[in-house]
N, C-alpha and C positions, 0 to 999 in steps of 0.2 A: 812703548818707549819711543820718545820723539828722535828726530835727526839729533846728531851730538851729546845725547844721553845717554851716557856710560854706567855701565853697574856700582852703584856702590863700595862691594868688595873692591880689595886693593891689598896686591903682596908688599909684602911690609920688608924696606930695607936693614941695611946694618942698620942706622939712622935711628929708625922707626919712622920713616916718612912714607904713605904712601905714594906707591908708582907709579902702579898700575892698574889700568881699569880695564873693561869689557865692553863692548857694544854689539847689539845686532847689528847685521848685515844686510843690509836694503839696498835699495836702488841708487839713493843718491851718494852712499860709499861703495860700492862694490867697486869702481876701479882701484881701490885702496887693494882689495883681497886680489885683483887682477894682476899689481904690482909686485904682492907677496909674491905671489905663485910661478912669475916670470922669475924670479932670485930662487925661489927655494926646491921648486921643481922639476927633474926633467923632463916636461912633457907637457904640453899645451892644452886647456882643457876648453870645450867647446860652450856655447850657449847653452845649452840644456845643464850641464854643470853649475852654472851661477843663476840658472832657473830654479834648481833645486834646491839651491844654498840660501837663495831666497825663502822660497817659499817652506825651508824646513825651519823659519822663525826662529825662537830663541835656540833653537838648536845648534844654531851654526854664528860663531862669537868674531870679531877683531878682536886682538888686546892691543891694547897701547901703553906705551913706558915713555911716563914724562910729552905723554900727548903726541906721541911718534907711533905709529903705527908697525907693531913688532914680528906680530903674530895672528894664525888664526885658525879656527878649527872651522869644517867645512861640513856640512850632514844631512843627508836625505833620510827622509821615515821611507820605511818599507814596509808592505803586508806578506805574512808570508802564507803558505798556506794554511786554513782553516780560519785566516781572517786576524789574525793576532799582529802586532805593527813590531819591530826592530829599528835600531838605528842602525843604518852604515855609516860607517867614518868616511866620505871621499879624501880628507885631506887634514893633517894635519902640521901646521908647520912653524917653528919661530926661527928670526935670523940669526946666525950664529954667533955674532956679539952680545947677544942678550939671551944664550941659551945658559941653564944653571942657573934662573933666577927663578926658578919655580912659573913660570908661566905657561909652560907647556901643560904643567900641572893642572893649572889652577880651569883651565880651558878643559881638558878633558874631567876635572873634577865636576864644573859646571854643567857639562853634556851626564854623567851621572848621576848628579843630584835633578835633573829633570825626568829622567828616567824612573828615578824612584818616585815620584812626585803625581807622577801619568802613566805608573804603571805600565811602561815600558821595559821589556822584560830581556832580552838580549838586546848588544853591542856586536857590531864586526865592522873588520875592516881586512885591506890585503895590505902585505909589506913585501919590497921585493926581498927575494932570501939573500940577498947578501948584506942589506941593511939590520946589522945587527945592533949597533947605536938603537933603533928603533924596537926591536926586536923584544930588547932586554930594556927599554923604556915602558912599554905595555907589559910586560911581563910581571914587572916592578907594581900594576895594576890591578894584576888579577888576569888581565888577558890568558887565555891558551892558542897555540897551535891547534887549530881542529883541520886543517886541510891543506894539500900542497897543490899549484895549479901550474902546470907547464904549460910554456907561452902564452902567458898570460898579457905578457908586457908585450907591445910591435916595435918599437926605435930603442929601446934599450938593454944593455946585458946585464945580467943576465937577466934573460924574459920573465923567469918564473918568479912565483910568489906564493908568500903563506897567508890564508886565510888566520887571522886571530880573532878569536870569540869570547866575551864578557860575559856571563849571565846577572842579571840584579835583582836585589830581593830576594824573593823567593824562588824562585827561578835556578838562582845558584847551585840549592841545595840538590837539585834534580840531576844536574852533570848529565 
């Protein structure tokens, strides 16, 4: 996908007009996801973060509403052991004027339907535990609780966090 080439899909208003598009995340937009992430999170993410974001390709989306830049899901492949790949979620976030229009959705649907596609067999990500807006957004997924991590966080409270895990396809049925 070239620079300014947006996905096709688009969540459909009251209207029926689309809004909303998708884009990878490359070099000559990532200060766009820089900007997100300065609003939507507390916590500063380093180079190797937007190295990752990078090079995890269609894994890791912008969404834009009405060509404004809203939202974005952020995600590195991992191996884990015995050689089999995962996605982590690093990030996921929309701004809260434009939350409730299915776009968080549509962004984590996206990271899903890749996974089925490349045989991508688990999803995780950490939430801190008091974010339960988020908690019960994943959940709403499929996601579970599979692990709790004290001190996990360094500048914010509370430190800790829950690991939540997806399994897809086939994978699911294994729990």
């Amino acid at each position: 996908m070239g620079a300014g080439e947006g996905d096709a899909n688009a969540t459909k208003e009251k209207g029926g007009v689309d809004r909303t598009s998708l884009d990878g995340v490359r070099d000559n937009n990532v200060m766009q996801l820089k900007k997100l992430n300065t609003v939507l999170f507390p916590v500063r993410y380093n180079d190797k973060y937007y190295q990752d974001t990078i090079a995890s390709k269609d894994f890791s989306k912008l969404a834009y509403y009405s060509d404004i830049c809203v939202g974005a899901i952020a995600c590195r492949l991992e191996k884990k052991e015995g050689g089999a790949v995962c996605v982590y979620i690093m990030t996921l976030g929309v701004l809260a004027p434009y939350r409730g229009l299915g776009i968080g959705s549509k962004l984590l649907n996206c990271v899903f339907d890749l996974c089925e596609k490349q045989n991508v067999p688990e999803i995780y990500l950490h939430v801190q535990t008091n974010n339960d807006d988020a908690i019960a957004f994943y959940k709403k997924f499929g996601f579970e609780i599979t692990k709790t991590i004290e001190k996990y966080y360094k500048n914010i409270t509370p430190p800790d966090c829950y690991v939540l895990t997806k399994f897809i396809g086939q994978a699911a049925t294994k729990k």
